[in-house]
C-alpha positions as CSV (number, residue, x, y, z in Angstrom):
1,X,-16.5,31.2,9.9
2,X,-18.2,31.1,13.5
3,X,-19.9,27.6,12.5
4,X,-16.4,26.7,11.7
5,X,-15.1,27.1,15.2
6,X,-17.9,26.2,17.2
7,X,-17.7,22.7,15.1
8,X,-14.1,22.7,16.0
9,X,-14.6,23.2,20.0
10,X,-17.6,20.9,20.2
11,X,-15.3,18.6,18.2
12,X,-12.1,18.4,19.9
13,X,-13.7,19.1,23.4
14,X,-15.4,15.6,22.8
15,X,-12.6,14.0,21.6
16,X,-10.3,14.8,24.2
17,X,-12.7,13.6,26.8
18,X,-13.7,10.4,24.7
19,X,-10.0,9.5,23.7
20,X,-8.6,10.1,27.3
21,X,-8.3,6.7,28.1
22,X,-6.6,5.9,25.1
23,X,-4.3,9.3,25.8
24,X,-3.2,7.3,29.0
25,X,-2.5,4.2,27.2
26,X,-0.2,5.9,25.2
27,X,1.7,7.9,27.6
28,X,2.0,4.9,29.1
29,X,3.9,2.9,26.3
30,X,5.9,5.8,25.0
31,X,7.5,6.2,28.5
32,X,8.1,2.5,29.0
33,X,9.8,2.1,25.6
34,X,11.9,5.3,25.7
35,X,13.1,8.3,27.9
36,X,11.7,11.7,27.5
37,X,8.1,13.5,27.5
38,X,5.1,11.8,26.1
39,X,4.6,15.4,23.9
40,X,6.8,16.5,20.5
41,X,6.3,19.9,21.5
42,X,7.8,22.1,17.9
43,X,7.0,25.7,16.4
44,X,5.0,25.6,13.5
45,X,3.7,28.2,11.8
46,X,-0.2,29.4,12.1
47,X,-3.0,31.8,10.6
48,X,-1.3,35.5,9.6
49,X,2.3,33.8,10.4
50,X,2.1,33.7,13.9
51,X,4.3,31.1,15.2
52,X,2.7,28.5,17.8
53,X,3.5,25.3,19.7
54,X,2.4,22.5,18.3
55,X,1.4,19.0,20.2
56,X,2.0,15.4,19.5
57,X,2.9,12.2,20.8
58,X,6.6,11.8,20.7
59,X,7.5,9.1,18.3
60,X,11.7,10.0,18.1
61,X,14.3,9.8,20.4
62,X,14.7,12.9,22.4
63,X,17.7,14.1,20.1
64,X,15.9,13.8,16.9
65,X,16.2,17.4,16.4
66,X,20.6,17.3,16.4
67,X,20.2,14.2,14.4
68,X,18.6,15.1,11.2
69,X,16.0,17.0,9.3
70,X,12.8,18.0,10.0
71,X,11.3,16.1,7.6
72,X,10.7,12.1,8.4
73,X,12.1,10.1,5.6
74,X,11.4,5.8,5.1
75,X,12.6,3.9,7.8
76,X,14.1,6.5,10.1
77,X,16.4,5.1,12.9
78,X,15.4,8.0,14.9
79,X,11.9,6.5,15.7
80,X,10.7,4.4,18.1
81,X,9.1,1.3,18.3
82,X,6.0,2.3,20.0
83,X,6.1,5.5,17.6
84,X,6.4,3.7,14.5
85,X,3.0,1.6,15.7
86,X,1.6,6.0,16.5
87,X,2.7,6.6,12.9
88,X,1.5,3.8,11.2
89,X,-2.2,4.8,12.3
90,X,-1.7,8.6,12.5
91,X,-2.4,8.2,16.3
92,X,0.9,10.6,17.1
93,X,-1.5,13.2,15.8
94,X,-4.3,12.8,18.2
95,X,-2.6,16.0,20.6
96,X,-3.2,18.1,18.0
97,X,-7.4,18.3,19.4
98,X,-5.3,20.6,22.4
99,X,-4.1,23.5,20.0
100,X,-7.7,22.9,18.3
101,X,-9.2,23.9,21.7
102,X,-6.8,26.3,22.4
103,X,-8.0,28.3,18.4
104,X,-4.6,27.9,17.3
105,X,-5.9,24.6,14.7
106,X,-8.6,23.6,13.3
107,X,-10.0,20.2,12.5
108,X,-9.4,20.9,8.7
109,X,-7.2,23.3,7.2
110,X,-3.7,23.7,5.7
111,X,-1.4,21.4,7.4
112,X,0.6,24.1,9.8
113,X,4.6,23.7,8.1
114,X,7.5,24.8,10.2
115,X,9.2,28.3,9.8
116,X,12.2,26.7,7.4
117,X,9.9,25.5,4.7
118,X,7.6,28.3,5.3
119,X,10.3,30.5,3.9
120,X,9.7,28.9,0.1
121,X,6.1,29.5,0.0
122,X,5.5,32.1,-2.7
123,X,4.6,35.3,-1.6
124,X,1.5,35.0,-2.7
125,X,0.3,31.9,-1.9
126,X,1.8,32.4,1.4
127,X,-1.1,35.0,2.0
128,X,-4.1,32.9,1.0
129,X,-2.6,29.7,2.4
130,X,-1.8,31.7,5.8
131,X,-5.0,33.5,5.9
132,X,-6.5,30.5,7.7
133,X,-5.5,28.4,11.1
134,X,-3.7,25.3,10.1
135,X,-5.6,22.0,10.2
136,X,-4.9,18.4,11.7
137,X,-6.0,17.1,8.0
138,X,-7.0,18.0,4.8
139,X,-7.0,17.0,1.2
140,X,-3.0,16.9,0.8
141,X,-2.6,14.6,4.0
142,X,-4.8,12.5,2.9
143,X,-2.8,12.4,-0.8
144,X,0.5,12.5,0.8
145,X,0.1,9.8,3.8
146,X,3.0,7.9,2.6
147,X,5.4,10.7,1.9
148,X,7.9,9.4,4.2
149,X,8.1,6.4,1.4
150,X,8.1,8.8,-1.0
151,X,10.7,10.7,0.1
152,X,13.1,7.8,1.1
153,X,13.6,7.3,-2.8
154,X,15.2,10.8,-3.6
155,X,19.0,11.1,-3.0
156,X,18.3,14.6,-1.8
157,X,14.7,14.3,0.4
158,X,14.9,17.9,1.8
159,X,15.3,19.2,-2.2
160,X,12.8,17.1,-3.0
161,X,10.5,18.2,-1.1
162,X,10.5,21.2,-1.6
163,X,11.1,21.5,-5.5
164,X,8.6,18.9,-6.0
165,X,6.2,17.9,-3.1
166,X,5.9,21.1,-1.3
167,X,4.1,22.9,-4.9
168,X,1.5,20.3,-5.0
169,X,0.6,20.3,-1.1
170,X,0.2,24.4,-1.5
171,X,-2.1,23.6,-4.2
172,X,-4.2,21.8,-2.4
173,X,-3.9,24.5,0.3
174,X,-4.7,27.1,-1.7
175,X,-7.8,25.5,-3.1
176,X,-9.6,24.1,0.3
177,X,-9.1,28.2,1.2
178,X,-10.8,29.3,-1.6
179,X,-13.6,26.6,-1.7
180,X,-14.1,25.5,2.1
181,X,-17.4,25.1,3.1
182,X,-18.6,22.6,6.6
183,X,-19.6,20.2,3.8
184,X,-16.5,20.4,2.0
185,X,-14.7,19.5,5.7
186,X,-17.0,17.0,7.0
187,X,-16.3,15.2,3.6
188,X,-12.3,15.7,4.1
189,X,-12.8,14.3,7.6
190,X,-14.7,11.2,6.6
191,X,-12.3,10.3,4.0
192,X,-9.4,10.9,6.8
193,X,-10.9,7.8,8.8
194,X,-11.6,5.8,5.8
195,X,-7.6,6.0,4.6
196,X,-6.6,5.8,7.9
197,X,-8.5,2.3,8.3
198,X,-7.8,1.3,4.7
């Protein structure tokens, strides 16, 4: 969709110029309260399985990786205090306008999953659900913005995942492929902000 993309650079080229301030502010306080870049730099996976690079404020400690899962589960002693506050308001996200300008995102789309849980897509939901480039939100974030909580309940959070989470975020994947439209987005984008400030 060529509408789709020229929304998208418009979009994040904006924001990136209007947020820069607040970009700065941040770098600011995540290197004040702990060592290490201001970026979580980690490979995720994008449109036809091509692997990319995906930006965020860092809101772990710099070995988060050798300390536990990929997933983020309750109150994790692996994050920081200034990226709790990023988490709390999805403002760790915010980087994520750089891969949008850079066509690897989009504004709204499947949330890009790393290669690990990638692996237990089914085949062919994989395809649909890979057919597109990844979004910063879309219908399952939105449903699933406390899924740290969630997942802090189970005795087994990775299994849980992906036995029972994982299924109902690919079916809200593999729906916003087959109905997206720009209305359909611009709607999933306003009811981003309003749970975010909810």
């Amino acid at each position: 969709m060529i509408t789709k993309r020229i929304f998208d650079i418009c979009a994040s080229l904006s924001g990136l110029i209007l947020l820069s301030p607040l970009f700065l502010l941040i770098a600011i306080r995540i290197k004040r309260d702990s060592s290490g870049p201001v970026f979580f730099r980690q490979t995720r996976v994008g449109r036809g399985g091509q692997p990319f690079r995906i930006h965020k404020f860092r809101t772990m400690s710099t070995d988060a990786p050798a300390r536990g899962l990929p997933l983020t589960v309750g109150a994790d002693p692996r994050i920081t205090r200034t990226g709790y506050w990023l988490r709390k308001y999805k403002l760790d996200e915010l980087p994520q306008l750089i891969d949008v300008l850079r066509g690897k995102m989009s504004l709204v789309g499947p949330r890009p999953e790393v290669p690990k849980y990638v692996e237990h897509y089914p085949p062919d939901v994989k395809q649909v659900v890979l057919s597109v480039r990844p979004g910063i939100t879309d219908n399952a974030s939105i449903e699933y913005r406390d899924e740290n909580e969630i997942l802090s309940k189970s005795d087994d959070p990775e299994r849980e995942y992906i036995e029972q989470v994982m299924p109902v975020k690919l079916e809200y994947y593999r729906r916003y492929v087959e109905e997206r439209s720009m209305a359909g987005d611009l709607g999933i984008i306003l009811r981003t902000f309003s749970a975010i400030f909810r």
